[in-house]
N, C-alpha and C positions, 0 to 999 in steps of 0.2 A: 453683607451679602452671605446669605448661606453658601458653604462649603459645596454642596450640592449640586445648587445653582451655580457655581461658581464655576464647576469643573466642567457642565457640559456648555454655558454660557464660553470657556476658553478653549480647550482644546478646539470643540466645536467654534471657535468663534463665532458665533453671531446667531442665533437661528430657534425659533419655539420651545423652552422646555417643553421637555418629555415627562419629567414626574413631576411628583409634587414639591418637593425643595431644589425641584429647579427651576421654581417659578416663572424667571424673566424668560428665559428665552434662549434654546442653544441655537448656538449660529455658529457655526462650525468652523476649526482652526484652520488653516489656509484659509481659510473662512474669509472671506470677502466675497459679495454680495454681488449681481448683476446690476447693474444699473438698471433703473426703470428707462431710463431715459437714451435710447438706444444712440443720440448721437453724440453722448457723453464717452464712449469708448476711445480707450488710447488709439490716436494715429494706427498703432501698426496694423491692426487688424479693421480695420472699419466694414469693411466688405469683404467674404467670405461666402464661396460655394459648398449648397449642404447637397453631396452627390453620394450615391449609393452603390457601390460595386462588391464584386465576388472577388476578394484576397488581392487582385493585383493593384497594383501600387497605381497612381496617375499622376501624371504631371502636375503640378502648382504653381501657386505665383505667391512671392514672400507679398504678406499681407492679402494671402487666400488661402483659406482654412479650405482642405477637397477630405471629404470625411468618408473614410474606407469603413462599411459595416464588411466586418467576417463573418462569410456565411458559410465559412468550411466548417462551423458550429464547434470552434474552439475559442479558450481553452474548456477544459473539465471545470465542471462544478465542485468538486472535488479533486487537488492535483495527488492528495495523498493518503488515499484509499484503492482498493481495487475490486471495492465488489460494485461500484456503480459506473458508469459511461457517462452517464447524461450529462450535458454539454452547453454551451448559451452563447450568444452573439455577444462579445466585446468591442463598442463603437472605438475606434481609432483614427486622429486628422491625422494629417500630412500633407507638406508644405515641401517643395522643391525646389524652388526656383532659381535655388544656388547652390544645389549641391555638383558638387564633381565627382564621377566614377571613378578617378584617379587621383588619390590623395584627398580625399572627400572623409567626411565622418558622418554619424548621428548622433543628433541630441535628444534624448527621448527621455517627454518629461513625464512623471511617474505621478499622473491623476492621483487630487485628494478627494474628497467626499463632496463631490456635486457634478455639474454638467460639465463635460471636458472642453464643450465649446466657447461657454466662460473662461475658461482655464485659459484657450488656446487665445484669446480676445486680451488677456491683461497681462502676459506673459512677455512683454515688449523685448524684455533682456535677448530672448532666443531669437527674435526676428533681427534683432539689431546688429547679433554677431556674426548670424548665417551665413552670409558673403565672405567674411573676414576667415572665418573657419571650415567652408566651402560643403557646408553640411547640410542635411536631411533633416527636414522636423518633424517629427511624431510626438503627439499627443494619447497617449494610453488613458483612457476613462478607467477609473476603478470600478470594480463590481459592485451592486447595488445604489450605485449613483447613475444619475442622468439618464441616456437609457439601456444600461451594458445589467439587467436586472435576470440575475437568474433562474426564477421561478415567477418573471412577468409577474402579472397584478396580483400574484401571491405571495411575493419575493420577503415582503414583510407581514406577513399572515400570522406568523410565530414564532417560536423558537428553534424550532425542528428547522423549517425555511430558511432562517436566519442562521443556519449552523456553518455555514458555510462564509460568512462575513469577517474574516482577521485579516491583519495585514500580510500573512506567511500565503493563504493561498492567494490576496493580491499581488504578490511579489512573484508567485510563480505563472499566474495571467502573463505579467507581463515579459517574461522571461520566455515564454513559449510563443506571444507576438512576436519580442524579436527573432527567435528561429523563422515563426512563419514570415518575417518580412526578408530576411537573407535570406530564403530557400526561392522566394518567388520575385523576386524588384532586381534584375540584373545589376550587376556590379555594389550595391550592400554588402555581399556573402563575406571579404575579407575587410571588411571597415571596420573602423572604430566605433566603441555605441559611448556616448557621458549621457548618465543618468543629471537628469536637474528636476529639482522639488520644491517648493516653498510650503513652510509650516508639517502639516501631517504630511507633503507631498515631499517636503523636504526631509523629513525623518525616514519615507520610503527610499528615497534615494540612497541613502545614508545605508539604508540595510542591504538596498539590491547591491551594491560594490561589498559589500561584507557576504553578502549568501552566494553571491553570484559575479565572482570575482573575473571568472571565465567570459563574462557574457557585456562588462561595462569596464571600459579602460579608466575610467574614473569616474568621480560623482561630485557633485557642488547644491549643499543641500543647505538652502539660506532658510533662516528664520526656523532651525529644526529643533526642538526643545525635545531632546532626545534620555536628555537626563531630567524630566521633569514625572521622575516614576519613584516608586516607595521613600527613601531617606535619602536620596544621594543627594539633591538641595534641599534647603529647609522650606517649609509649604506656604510658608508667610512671601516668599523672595517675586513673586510673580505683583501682587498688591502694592508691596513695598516697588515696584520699578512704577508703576502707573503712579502713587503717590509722588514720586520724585520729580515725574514728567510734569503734574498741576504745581511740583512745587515751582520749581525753575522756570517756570514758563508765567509767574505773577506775582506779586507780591500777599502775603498771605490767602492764596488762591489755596490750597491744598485744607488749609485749618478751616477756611469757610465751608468745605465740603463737609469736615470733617465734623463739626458741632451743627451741620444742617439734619444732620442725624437725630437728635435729641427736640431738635423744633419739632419737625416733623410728627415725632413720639405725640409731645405736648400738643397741639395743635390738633391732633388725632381724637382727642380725648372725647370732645362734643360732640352734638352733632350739627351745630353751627360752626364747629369747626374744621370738621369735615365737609360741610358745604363752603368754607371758603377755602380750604387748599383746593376742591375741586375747580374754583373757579380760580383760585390764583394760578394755578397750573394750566388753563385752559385745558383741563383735559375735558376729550371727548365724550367722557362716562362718570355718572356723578361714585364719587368713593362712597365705599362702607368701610365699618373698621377692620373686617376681615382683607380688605385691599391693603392694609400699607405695609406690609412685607414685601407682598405684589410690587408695589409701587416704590421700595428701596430700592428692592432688586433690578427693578427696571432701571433706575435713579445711575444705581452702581452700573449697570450694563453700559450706560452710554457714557461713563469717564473712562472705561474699560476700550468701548471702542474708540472713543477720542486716542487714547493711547497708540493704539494700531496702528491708527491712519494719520498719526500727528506727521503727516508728508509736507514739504517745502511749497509746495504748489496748491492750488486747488483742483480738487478730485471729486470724484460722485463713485465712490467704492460703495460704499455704505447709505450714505448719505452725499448732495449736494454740501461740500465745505470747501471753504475756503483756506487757505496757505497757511499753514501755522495752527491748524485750529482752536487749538488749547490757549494757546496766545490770544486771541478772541474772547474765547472761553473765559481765560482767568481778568479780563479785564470789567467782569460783573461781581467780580467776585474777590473785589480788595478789602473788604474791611468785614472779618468774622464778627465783631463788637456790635452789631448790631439787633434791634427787635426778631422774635421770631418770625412774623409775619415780614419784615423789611429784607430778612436773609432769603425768607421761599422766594421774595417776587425773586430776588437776587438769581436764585437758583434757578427759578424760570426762563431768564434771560440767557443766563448757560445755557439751558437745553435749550432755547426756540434756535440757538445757534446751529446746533447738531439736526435739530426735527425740521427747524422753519426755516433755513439760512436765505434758500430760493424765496420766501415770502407767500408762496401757494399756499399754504398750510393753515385750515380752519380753526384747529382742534390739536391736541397731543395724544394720542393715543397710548396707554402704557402696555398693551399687549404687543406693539411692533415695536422693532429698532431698524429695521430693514428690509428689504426687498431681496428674498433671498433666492440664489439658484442651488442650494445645498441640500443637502440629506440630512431631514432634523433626525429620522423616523430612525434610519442606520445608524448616522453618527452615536446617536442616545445608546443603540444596542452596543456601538462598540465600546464605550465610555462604561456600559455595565459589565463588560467583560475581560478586556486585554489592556485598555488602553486607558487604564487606571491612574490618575495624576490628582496628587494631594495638593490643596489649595485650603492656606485658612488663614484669620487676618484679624488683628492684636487692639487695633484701634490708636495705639502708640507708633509702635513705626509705620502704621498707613494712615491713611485717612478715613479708612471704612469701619462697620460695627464691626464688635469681637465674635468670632466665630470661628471655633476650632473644625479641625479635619475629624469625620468621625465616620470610619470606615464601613459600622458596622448600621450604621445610618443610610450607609450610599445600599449595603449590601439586600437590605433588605427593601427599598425600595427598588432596585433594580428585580430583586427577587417577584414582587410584586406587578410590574411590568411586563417582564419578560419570563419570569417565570426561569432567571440564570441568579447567578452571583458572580462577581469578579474574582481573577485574579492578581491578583497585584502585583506580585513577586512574573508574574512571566515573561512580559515584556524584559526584564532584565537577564533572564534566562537565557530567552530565546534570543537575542542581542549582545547581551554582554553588558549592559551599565556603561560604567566604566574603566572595565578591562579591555580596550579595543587597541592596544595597542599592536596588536599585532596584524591590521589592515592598513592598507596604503590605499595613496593617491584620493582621498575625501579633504575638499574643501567646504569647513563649516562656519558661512556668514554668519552674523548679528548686529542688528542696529540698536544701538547703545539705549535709545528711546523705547525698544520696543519692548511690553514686559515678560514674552517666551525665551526674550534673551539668557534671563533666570536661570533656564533649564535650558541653556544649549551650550555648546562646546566654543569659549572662549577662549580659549589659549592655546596655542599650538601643542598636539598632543606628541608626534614626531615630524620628520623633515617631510611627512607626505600627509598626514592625518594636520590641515594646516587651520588655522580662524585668522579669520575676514573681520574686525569690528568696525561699525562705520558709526562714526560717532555723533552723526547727525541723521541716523536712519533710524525709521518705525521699520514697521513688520514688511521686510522681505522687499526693501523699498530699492535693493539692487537688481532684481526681476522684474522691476516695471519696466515699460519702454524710458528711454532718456530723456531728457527734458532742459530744459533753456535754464529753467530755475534750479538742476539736481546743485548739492554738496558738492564740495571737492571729495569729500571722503567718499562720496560713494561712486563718485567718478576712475578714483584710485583702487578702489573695492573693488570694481567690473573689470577694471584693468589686467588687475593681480588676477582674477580668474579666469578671464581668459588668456592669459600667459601660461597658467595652470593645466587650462586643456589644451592650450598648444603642443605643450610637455608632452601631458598622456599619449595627443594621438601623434607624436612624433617618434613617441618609445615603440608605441604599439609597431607600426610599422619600421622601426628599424629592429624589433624582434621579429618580426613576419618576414624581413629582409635575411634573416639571418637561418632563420628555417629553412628556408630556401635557397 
């Protein structure tokens, strides 16, 4: 898989390339997908009211999303400038139903790159603790996701438009929410706020407790690959963990991916044999040879997402799968020693698991992997500018082609697109890397399966900067609602954090006790 394709295919998890060597498809990190299937949604949220109001807070009910549009026309489009005003509507849920005025908190979770009402629908962890923690849910949409779009049906128009798109002035959106929810929701005003994120959302979190120490008595930021920026891990370390996941999960499952590569090549050469990968593959559109880059990249996209979602149970994240997926997966896929043509069907049966698991499915389409509720259009711009993460893959320690990180490759397609270049070195900058030691109260989840684990913080930094690894967890799989089938480990996971925010908002107010 190209480097390329690779970076906006992961951060983004899931969702359309944007250029051209991001062929398959960015789908963006936190990146998981809407279900098509609306009554595939986790329990907690199944039914939720879409109601519109001016600033004031309204009552809810846990497992009813009341979605507050502000029309006091904040925050700024700009938090950190001052020759402009102009101003935009950022959509916000909120969920009450167990909060206490007294001794109460909020949990406000820090929107990644799509509709926050997805967000608020797969985010089970938060409804689950609500009672136990006696807290307030907000949901903050990030800007130019869903519909919190600053310059409306222009918002993505350019680069000019688009100037306004980083995580710094998202973090101050939501910084200037929570003012405006203390100044107007009676008894907020001296409560405790924990930020919580998963993936980009978790990496926000991560930063609002570092920028905005004042404003979040703690943060628990799962599945946040914070360190997956210029050298600080090696750029192969994200491939190499999805390899591990086909390996352990079949017996030579990984090596059959891995020399399905070279059929493919061969196979391509004809064009009777390009007419028969297109029917071995059932796909929907007959291939030319200028498709099967197309068609790796796709190939790699979906053991990429198999990785994600390798969840205990069956889910409809991405796709209709069942328990274990890769488990499934790697059970077509035990014997590499095989014909080229005997290995594709092989590989076909991998995918129909992923594409066709439900049985509906005519066709394989290599232009989709999902049904997305995410921001290809944003995510792409942000991935050419701040949110720069090296990705490249040796073909030795993974299973995928060799394909180095080639910066000046991204820079100039991005350049071409957007008409920007990255920077790469900022995010570390403007963050710190791996000098953070000097922030408290951040707990950073990782499930051992998932491959952003790579680039996040596994080891306990100090006695407050703590890691959560759950060693039977994919991506962020301690933020789902609970489940009959969860892990111990990630049963233990959820435990440890919220004991965590117990702490914060127990400190918080026996400092607030003591000021007074």
């Amino acid at each position: 898989m190209e480097p390329r394709a690779l970076l906006l295919l992961l951060l983004c998890f899931l969702a359309p390339w944007a250029t051209k060597a991001l062929r398959p498809a960015l789908r963006a990190l936190g990146s998981l997908h809407l279900p098509t299937n609306p009554t595939s949604l986790p329990a907690v949220a199944k039914n939720y009211s879409v109601l519109y109001f001016q600033q004031k807070a309204l009552t809810g009910h846990l497992h009813t999303c009341i979605i507050q549009l502000n029309r006091s026309k904040t925050p700024l489009v700009d938090h950190f400038g001052f020759n402009t005003v102009k101003t935009f509507n950022q959509r916000y849920l909120v969920a009450d139903k167990y909060w206490k005025k007294n001794g109460g908190s909020i949990l406000f979770y820090t929107g990644n790159e799509g509709d926050i009402i997805w967000f608020c629908n797969n985010t089970g962890f938060m409804w689950d603790v609500a009672e136990e923690l006696k807290a307030m849910l907000v949901f903050a949409e990030h800007r130019y996701y869903g519909e919190s779009l600053p310059f409306g049906d222009n918002s993505f128009k350019d680069s000019r438009h688009l100037n306004f798109l980083t995580s710094e002035q998202a973090l101050a959106d939501f910084a200037e929410l929570i003012k405006h929810l203390k100044r107007t929701i009676p008894g907020a005003e001296n409560q405790p706020v924990i930020a919580v994120g998963g993936s980009y959302g978790g990496m926000l979190a991560a930063w609002f407790r570092m920028k905005y120490p004042h404003m979040a008595a703690g943060a628990l930021a799962a599945s946040a690959p914070i360190w997956q920026f210029e050298d600080l891990v090696p750029c192969g370390v994200f491939m190499k963990i999805v390899t591990t996941d086909f390996r352990k999960s079949g017996p030579h499952c990984s090596e059959s991916i891995r020399r399905s590569w070279d059929a493919i090549n061969r196979l391509s050469n004809t064009g009777s044999g390009l007419q028969w990968l297109t029917g071995a593959l059932h796909l929907c559109s007959p291939l030319t040879s200028q498709d099967i880059q197309h068609l790796k990249d796709w190939i790699s996209e979906t053991w990429v997402n198999l990785a994600m979602v390798d969840y205990p149970y069956a889910s409809n994240f991405l796709q209709p799968l069942p328990a274990w997926p890769i488990k499934v997966v790697c059970q077509y896929l035990k014997n590499p020693n095989v014909s080229d043509s005997l290995l594709l069907q092989n590989i076909f049966q991998a995918l129909n698991v992923y594409y066709n698991y439900s049985g509906q499915v005519k066709c394989l389409n290599i232009s989709e992997t999902a049904t997305s509720s995410l921001g290809t259009l944003g995510w792409s711009y942000q991935a050419c500018t701040e949110v720069v993460m090296p990705f490249c893959t040796n073909g030795v320690d993974d299973m995928f082609e060799p394909h180095s990180w080639n910066l000046k490759e991204l820079s100039d397609e991005c350049f071409e697109q957007w008409g920007v270049r990255p920077r790469p070195s900022w995010i570390t900058t403007m963050y710190g890397g791996k000098n953070i030691s000097s922030h408290t109260n951040i707990v950073f989840s990782n499930g051992e399966l998932d491959p952003w684990s790579g680039g996040g913080v596994t080891k306990d930094i100090t006695d407050t900067l703590v890691a959560v690894t759950i060693s039977e967890g994919a991506h962020h799989l301690d933020l789902r609602a609970k489940n009959a089938l969860d892990p111990t480990s990630v049963l233990l996971a959820r435990a440890l954090e919220v004991r965590h925010m117990k702490n914060w908002i127990r400190d918080f107010y026996d400092r607030a006790g003591k000021q007074h």
